[in-house]
Predicted model as a PDB file, atoms N, CA, C, CB and O in Angstrom, pLDDT in the B-factor column:
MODEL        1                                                                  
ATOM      1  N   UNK A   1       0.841  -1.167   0.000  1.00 44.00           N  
ATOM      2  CA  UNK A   1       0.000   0.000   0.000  1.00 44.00           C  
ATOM      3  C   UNK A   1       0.892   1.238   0.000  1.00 44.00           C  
ATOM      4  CB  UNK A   1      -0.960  -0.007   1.214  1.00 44.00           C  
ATOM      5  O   UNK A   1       1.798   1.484   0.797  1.00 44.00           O  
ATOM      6  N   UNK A   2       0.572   1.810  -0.800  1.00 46.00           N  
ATOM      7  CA  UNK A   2       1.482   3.531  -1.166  1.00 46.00           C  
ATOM      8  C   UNK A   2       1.142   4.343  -0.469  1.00 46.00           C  
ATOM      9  CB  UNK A   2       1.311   4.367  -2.521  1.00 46.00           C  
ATOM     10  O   UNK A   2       0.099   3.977   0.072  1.00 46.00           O  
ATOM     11  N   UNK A   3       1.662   5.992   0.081  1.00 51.00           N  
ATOM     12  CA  UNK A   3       0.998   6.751   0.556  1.00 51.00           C  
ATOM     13  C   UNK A   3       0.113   7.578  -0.475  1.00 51.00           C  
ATOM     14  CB  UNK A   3       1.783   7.380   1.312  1.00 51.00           C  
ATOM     15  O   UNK A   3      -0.704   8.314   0.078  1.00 51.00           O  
ATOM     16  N   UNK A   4       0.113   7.601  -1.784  1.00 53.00           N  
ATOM     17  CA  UNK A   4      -0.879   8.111  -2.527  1.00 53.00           C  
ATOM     18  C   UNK A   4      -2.376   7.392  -2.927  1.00 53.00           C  
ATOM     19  CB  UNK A   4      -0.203   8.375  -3.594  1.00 53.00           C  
ATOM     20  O   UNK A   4      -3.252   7.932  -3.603  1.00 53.00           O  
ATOM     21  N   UNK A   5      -2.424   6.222  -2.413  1.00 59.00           N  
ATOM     22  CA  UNK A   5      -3.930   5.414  -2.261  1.00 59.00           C  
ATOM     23  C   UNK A   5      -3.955   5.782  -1.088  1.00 59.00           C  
ATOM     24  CB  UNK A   5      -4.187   3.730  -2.475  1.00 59.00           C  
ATOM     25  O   UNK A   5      -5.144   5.526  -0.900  1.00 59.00           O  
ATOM     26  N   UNK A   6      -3.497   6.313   0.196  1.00 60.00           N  
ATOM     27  CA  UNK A   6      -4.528   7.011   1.069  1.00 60.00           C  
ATOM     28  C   UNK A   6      -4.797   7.951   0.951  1.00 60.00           C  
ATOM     29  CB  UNK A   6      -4.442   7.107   2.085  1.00 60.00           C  
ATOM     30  O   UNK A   6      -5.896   8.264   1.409  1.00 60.00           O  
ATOM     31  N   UNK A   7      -3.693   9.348   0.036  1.00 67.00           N  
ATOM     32  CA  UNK A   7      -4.152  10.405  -0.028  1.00 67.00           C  
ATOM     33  C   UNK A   7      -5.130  10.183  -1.139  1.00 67.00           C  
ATOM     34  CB  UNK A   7      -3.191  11.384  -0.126  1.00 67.00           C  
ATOM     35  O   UNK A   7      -5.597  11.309  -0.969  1.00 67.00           O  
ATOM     36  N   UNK A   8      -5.827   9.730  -2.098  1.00 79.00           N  
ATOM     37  CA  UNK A   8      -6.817   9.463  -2.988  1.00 79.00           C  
ATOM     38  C   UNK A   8      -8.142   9.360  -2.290  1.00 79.00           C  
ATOM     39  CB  UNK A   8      -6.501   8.276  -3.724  1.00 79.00           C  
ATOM     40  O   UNK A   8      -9.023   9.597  -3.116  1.00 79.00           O  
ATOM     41  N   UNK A   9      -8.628   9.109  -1.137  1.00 83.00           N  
ATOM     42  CA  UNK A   9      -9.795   8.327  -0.686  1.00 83.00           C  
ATOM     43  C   UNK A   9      -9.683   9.473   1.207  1.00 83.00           C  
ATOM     44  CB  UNK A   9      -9.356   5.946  -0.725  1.00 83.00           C  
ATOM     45  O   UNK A   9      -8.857   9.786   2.064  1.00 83.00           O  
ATOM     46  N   UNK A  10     -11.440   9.690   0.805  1.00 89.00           N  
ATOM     47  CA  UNK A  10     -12.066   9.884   2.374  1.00 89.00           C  
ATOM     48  C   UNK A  10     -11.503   8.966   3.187  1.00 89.00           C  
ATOM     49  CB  UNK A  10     -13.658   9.679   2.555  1.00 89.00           C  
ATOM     50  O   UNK A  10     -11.182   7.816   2.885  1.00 89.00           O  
ATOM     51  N   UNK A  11     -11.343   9.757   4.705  1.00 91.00           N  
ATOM     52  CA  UNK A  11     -10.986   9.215   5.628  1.00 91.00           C  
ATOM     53  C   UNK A  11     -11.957   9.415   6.457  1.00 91.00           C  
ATOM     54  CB  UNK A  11      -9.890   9.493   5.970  1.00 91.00           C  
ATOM     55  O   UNK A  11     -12.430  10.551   6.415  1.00 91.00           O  
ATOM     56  N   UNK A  12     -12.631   8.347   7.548  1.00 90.00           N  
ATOM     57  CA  UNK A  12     -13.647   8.076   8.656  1.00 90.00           C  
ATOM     58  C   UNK A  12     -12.994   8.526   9.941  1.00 90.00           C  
ATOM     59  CB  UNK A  12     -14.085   6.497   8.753  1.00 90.00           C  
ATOM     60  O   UNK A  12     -11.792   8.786   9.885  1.00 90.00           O  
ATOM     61  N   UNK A  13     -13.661   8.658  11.152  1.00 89.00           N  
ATOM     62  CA  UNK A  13     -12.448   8.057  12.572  1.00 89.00           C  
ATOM     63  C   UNK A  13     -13.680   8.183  13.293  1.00 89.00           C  
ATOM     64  CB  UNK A  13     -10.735   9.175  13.331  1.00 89.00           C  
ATOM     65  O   UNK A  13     -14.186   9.258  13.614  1.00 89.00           O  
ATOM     66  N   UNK A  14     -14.200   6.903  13.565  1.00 88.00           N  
ATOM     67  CA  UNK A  14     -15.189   6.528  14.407  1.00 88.00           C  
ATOM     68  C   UNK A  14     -14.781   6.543  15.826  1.00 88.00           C  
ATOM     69  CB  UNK A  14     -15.654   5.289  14.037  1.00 88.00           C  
ATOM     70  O   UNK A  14     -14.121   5.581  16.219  1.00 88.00           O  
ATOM     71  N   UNK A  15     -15.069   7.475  16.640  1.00 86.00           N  
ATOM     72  CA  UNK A  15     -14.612   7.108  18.471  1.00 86.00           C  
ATOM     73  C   UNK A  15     -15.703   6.927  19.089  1.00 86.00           C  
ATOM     74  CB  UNK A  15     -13.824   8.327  19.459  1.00 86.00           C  
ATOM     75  O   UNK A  15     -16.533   7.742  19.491  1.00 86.00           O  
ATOM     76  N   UNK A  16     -15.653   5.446  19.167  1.00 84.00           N  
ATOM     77  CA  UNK A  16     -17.108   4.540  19.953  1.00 84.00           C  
ATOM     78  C   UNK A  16     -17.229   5.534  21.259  1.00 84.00           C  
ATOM     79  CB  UNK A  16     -16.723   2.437  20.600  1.00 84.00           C  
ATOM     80  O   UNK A  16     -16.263   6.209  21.618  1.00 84.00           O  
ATOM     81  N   UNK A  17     -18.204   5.561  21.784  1.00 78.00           N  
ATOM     82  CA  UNK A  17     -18.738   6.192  23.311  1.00 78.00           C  
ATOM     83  C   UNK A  17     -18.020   5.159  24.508  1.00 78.00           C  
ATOM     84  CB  UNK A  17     -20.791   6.097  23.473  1.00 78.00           C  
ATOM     85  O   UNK A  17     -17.446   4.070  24.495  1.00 78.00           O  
ATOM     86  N   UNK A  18     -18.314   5.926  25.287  1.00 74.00           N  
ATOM     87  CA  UNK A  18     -18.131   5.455  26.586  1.00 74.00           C  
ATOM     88  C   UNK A  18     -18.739   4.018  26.735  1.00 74.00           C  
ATOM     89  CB  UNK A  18     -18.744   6.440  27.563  1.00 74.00           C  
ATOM     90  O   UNK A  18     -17.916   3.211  27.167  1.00 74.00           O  
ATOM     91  N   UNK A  19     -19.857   3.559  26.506  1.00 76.00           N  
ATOM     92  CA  UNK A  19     -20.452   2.394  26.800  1.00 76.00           C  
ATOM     93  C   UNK A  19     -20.755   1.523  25.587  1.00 76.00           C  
ATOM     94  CB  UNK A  19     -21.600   2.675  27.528  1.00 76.00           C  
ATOM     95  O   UNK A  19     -21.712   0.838  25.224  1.00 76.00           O  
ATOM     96  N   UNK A  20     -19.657   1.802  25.151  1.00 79.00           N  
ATOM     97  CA  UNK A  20     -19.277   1.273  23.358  1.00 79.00           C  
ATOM     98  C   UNK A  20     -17.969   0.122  23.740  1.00 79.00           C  
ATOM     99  CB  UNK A  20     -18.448   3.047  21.985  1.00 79.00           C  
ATOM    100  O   UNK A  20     -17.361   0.073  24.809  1.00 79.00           O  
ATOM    101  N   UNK A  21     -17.737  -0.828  22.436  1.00 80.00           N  
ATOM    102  CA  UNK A  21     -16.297  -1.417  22.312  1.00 80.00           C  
ATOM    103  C   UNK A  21     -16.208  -1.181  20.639  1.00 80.00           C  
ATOM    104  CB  UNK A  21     -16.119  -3.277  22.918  1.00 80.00           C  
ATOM    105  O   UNK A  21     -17.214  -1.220  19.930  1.00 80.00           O  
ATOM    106  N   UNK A  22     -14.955  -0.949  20.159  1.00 81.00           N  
ATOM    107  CA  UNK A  22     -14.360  -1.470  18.999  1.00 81.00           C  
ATOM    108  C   UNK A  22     -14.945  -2.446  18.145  1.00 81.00           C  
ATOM    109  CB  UNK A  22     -13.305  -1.931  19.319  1.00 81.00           C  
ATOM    110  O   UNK A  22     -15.324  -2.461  16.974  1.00 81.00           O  
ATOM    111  N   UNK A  23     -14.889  -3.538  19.417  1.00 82.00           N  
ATOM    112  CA  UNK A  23     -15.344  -5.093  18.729  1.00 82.00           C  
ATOM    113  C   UNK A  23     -16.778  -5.351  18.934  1.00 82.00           C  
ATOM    114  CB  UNK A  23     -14.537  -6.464  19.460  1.00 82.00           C  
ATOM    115  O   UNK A  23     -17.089  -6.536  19.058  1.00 82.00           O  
ATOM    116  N   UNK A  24     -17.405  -4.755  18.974  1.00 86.00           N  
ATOM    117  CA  UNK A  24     -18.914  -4.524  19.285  1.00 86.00           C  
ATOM    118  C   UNK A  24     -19.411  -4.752  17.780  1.00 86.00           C  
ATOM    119  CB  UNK A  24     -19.340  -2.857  20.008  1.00 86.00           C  
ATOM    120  O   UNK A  24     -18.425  -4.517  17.081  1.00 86.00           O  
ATOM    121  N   UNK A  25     -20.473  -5.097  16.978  1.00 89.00           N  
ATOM    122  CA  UNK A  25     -21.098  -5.668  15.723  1.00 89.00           C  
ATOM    123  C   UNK A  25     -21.464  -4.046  15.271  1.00 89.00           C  
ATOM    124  CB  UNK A  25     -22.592  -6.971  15.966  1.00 89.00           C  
ATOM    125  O   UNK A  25     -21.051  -3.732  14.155  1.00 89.00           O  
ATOM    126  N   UNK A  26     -22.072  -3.181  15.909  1.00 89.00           N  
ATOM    127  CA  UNK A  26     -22.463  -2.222  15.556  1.00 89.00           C  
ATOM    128  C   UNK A  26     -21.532  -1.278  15.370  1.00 89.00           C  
ATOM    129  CB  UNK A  26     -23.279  -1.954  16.192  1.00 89.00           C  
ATOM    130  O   UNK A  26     -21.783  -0.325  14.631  1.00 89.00           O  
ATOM    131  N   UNK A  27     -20.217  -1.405  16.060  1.00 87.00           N  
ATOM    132  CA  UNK A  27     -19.103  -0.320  15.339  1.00 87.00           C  
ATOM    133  C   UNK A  27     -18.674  -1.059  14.305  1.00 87.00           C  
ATOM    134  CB  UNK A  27     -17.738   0.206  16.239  1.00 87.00           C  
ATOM    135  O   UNK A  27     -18.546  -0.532  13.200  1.00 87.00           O  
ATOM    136  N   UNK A  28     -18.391  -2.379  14.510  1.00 90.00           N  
ATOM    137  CA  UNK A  28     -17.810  -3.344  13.135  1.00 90.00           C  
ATOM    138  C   UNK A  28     -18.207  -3.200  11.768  1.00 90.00           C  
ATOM    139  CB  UNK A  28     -18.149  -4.750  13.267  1.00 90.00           C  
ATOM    140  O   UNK A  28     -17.548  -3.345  10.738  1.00 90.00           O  
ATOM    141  N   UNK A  29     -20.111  -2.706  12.051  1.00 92.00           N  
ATOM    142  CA  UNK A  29     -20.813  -2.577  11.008  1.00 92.00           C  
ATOM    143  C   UNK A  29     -20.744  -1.071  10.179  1.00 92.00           C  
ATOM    144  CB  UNK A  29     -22.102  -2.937  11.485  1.00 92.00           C  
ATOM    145  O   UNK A  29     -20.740  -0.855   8.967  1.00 92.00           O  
ATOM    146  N   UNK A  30     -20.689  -0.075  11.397  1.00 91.00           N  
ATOM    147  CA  UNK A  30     -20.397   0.895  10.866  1.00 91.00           C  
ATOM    148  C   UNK A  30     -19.187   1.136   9.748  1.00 91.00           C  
ATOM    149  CB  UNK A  30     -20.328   1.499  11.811  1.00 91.00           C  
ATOM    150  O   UNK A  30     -19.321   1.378   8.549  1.00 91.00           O  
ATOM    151  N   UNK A  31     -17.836   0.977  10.602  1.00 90.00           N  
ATOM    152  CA  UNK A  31     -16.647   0.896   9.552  1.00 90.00           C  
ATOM    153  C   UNK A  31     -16.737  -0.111   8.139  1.00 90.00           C  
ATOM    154  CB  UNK A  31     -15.375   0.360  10.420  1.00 90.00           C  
ATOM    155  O   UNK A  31     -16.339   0.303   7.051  1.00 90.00           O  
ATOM    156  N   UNK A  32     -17.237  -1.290   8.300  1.00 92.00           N  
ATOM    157  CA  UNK A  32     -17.474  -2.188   7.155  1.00 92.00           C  
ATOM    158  C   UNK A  32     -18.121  -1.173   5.712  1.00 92.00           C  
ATOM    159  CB  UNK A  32     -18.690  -3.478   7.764  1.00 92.00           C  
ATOM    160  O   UNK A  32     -17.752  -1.056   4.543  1.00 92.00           O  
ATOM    161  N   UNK A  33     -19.441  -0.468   6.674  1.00 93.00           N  
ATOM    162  CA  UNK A  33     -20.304  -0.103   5.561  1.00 93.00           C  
ATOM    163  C   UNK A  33     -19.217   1.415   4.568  1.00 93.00           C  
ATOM    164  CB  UNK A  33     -22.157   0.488   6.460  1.00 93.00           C  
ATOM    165  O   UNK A  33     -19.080   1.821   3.414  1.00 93.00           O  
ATOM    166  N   UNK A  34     -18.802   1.682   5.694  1.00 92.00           N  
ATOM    167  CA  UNK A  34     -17.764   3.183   4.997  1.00 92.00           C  
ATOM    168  C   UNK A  34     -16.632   2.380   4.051  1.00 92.00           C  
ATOM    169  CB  UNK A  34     -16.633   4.356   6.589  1.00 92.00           C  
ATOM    170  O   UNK A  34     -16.524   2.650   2.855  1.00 92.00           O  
ATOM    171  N   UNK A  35     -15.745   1.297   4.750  1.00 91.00           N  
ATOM    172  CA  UNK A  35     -15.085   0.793   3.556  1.00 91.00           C  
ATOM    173  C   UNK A  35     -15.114   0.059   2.382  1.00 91.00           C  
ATOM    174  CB  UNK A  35     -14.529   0.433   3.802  1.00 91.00           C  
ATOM    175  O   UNK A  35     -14.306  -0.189   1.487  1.00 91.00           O  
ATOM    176  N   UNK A  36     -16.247  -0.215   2.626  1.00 93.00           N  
ATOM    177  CA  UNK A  36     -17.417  -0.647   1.131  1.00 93.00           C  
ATOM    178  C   UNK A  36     -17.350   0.300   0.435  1.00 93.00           C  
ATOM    179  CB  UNK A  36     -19.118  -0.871   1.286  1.00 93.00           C  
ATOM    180  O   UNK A  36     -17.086  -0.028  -0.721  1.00 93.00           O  
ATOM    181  N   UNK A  37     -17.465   1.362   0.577  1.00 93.00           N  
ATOM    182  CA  UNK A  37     -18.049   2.960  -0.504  1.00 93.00           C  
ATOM    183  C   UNK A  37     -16.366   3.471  -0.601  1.00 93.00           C  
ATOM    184  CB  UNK A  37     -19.522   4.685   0.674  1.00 93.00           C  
ATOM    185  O   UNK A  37     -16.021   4.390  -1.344  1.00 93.00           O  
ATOM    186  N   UNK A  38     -15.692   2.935   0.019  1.00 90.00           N  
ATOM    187  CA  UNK A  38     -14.404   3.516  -0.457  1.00 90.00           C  
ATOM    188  C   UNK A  38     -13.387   4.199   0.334  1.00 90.00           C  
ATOM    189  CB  UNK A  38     -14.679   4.351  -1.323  1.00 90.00           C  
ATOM    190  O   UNK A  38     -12.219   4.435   0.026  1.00 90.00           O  
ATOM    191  N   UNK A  39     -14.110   4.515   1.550  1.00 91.00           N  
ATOM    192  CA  UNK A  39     -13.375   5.398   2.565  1.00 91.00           C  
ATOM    193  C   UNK A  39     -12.553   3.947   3.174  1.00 91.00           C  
ATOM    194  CB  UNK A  39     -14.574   6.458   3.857  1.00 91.00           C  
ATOM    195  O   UNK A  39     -12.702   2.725   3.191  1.00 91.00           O  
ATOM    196  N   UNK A  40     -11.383   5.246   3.752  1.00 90.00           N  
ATOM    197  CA  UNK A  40     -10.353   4.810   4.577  1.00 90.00           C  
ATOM    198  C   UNK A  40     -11.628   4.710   6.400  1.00 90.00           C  
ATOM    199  CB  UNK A  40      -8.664   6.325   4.444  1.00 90.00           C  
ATOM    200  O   UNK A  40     -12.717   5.281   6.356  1.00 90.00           O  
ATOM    201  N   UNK A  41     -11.298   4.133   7.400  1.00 90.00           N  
ATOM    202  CA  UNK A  41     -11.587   3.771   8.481  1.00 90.00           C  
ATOM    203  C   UNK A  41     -10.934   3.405   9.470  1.00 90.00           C  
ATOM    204  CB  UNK A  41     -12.126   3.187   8.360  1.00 90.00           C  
ATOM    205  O   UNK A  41     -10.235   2.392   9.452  1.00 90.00           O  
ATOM    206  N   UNK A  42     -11.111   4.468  10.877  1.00 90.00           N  
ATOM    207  CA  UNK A  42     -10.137   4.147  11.898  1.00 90.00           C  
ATOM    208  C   UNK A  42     -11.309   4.054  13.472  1.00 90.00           C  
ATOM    209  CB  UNK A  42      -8.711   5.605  11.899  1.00 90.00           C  
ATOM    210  O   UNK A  42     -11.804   4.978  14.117  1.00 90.00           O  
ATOM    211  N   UNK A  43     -11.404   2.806  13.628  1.00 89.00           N  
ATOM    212  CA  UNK A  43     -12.036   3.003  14.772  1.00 89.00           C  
ATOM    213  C   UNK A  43     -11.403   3.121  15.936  1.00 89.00           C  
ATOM    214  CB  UNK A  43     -12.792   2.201  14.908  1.00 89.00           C  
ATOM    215  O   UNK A  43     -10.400   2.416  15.826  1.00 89.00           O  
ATOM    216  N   UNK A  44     -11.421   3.616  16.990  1.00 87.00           N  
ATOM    217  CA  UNK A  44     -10.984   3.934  17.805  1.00 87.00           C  
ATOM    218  C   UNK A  44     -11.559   3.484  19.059  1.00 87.00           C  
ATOM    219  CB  UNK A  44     -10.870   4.950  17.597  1.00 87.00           C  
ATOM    220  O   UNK A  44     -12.729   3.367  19.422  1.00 87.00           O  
ATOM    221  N   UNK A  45     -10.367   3.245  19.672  1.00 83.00           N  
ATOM    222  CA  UNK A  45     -10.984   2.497  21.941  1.00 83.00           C  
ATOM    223  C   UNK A  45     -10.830   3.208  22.452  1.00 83.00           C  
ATOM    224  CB  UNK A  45     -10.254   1.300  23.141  1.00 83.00           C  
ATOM    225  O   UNK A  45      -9.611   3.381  22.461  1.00 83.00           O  
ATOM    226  N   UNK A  46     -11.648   4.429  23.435  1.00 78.00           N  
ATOM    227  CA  UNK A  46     -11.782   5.282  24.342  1.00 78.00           C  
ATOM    228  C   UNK A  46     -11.895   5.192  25.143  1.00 78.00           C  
ATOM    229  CB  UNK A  46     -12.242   5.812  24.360  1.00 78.00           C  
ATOM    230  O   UNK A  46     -11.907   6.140  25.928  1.00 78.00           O  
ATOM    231  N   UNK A  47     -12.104   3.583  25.572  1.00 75.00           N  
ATOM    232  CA  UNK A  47     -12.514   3.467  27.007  1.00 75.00           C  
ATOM    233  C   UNK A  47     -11.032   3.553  28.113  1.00 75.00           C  
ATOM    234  CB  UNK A  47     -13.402   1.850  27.144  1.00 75.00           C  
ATOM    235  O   UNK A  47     -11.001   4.088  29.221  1.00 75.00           O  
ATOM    236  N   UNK A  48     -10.237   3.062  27.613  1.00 74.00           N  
ATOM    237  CA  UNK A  48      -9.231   3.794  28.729  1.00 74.00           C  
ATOM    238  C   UNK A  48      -9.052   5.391  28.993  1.00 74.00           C  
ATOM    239  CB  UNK A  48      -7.831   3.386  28.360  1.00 74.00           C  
ATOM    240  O   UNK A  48      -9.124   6.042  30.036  1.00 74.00           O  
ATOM    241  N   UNK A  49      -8.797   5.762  27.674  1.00 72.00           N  
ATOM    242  CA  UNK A  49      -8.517   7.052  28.055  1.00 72.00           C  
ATOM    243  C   UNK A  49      -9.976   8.263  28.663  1.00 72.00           C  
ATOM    244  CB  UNK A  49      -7.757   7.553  26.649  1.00 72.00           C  
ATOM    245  O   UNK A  49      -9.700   9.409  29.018  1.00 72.00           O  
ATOM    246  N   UNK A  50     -11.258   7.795  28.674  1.00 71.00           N  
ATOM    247  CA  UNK A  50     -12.163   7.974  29.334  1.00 71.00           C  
ATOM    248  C   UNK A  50     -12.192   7.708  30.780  1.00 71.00           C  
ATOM    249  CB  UNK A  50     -12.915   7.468  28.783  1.00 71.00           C  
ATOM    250  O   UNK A  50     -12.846   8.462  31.500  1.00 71.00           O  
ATOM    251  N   UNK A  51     -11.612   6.809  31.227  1.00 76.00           N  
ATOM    252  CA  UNK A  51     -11.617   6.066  32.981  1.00 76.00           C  
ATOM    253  C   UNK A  51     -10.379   6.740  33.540  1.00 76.00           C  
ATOM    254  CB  UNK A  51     -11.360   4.013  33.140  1.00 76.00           C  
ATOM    255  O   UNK A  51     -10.303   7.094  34.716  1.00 76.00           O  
ATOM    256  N   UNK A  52      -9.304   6.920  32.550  1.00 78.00           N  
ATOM    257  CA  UNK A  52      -8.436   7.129  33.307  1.00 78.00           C  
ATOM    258  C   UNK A  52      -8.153   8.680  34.157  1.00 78.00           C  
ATOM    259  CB  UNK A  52      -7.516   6.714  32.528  1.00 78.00           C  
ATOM    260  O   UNK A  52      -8.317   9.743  33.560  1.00 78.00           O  
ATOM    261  N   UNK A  53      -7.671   8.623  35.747  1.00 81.00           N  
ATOM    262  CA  UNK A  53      -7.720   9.938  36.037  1.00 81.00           C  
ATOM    263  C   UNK A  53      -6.523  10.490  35.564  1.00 81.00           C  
ATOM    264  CB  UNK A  53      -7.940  10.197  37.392  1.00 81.00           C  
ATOM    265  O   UNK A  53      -5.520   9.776  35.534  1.00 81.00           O  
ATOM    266  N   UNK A  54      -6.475  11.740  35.161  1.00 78.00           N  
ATOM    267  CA  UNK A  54      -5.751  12.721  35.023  1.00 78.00           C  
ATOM    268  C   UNK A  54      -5.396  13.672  35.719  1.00 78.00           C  
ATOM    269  CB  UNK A  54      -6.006  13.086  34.370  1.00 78.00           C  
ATOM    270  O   UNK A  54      -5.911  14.644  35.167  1.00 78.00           O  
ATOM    271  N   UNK A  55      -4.584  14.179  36.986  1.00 81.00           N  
ATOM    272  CA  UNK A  55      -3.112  13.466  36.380  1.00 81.00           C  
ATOM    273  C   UNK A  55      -2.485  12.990  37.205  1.00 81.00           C  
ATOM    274  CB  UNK A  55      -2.105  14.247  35.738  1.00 81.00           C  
ATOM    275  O   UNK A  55      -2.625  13.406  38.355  1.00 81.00           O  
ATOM    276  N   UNK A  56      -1.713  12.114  36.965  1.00 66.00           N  
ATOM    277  CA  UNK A  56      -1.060  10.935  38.033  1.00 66.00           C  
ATOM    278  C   UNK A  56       0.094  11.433  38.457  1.00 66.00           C  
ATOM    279  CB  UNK A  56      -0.711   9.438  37.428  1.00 66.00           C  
ATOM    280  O   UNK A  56       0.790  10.794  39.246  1.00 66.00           O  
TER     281      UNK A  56                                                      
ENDMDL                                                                          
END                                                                             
C-alpha cells in the first residue's frame, strides 16, 4: 500500500462512546459499511482514556 492510495480516498475516525467497544457488531458494522463505498476507516478504543484519572 502507497501513501498516494490514502491520499486518494475519504478518511472516517469513528470514536465509539463510553459504553461502546471497537469489537462490538455495531461499530464493526459501521466501519465495514464506509469501507465498502471507499473510505479509509479508523475506529478507535476510548474506554481507557475515558476512565483514566488525570493526572497521576
Amino acid at each position: 500500500m502507497t501513501v498516494t492510495y490514502w491520499k486518494n480516498k475519504k478518511t472516517v475516525l469513528y470514536a465509539v462512546g463510553f459504553l461502546d467497544s471497537s469489537i462490538f457488531p455495531q461499530s464493526q458494522a459501521i466501519g465495514t459499511g464506509y469501507a465498502k463505498r471507499g473510505y479509509n476507516v479508523f475506529i478507535t478504543e476510548t474506554q481507557f482514556f475515558l476512565t483514566y484519572i488525570y493526572p497521576k
